[in-house]
LUMTI-536272 format. One record per residue (C-alpha): residue number from 1; x, y, z. Coordinates in steps of 0.05 Angstrom, whole numbers, always signed. Each point is the difference from the previous one (the first is absolute). Example, Ala and Ser with C-alpha at 12.3 -4.5 7.8 and 13.67 -1.06 7.14 Angstrom:
2
<r seq="1" east="+246" north="-90" up="+156"/>
<r seq="2" east="+27" north="+69" up="-13"/>
***
This chain:
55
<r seq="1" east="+3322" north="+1718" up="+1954"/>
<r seq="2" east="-57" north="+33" up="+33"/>
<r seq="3" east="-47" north="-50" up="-32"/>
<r seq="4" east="+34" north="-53" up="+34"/>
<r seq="5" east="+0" north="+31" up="+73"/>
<r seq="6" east="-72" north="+1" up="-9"/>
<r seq="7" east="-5" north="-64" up="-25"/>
<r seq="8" east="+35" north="-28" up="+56"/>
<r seq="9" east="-34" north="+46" up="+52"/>
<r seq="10" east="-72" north="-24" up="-26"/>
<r seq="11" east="+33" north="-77" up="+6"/>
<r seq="12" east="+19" north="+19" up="+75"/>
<r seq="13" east="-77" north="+29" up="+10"/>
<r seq="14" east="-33" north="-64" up="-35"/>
<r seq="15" east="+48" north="-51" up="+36"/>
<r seq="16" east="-18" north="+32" up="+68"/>
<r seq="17" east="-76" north="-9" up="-18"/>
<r seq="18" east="+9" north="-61" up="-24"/>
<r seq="19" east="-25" north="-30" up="+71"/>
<r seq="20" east="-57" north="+29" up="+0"/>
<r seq="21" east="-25" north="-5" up="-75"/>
<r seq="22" east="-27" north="-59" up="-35"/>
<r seq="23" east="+43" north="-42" up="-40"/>
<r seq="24" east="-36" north="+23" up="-73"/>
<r seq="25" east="+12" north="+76" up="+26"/>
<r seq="26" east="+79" north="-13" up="+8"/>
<r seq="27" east="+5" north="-45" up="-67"/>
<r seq="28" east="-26" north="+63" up="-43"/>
<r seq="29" east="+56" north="+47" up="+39"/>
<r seq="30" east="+49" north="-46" up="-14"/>
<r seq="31" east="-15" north="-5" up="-68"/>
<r seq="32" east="-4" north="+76" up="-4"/>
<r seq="33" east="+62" north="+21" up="+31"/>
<r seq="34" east="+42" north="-66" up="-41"/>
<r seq="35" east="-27" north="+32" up="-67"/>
<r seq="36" east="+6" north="+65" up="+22"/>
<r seq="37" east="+76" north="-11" up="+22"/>
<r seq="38" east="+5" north="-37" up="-70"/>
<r seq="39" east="-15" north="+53" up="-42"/>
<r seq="40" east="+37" north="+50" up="+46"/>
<r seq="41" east="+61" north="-57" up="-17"/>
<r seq="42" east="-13" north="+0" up="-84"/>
<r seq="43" east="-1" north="+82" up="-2"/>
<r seq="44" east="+65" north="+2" up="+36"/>
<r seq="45" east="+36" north="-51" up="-46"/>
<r seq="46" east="-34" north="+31" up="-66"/>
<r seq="47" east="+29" north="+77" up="+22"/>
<r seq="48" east="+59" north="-38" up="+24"/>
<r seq="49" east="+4" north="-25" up="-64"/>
<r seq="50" east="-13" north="+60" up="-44"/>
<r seq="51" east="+43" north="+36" up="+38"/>
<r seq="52" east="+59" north="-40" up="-8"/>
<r seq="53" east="-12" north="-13" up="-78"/>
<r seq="54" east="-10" north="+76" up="-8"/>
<r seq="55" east="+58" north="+19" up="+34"/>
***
């Protein structure tokens, strides 16, 4: 859960820059934070997983 507070605080930091930085800049954030939020998304639903099969 953490993870994803920081994920979406970072998303609130880039989109305020977002203004003021050039458009290649914001595309690699973007592409950051969505991977980074989609792994944070599999590793939830594999322990989710597990968790339920185990117990």
């Amino acid at each position: 859960m953490l993870f994803l507070v920081a994920a979406l605080l970072l998303l609130g930091v880039v989109m305020g820059t977002v203004a003021h930085a050039p458009l290649p800049v914001t595309l690699v954030a973007a592409a950051v934070i969505g991977i980074w939020l989609i792994v944070f998304a599999l590793r939830e639903r594999g322990a989710r997983r597990r968790h339920t099969t185990a117990g």
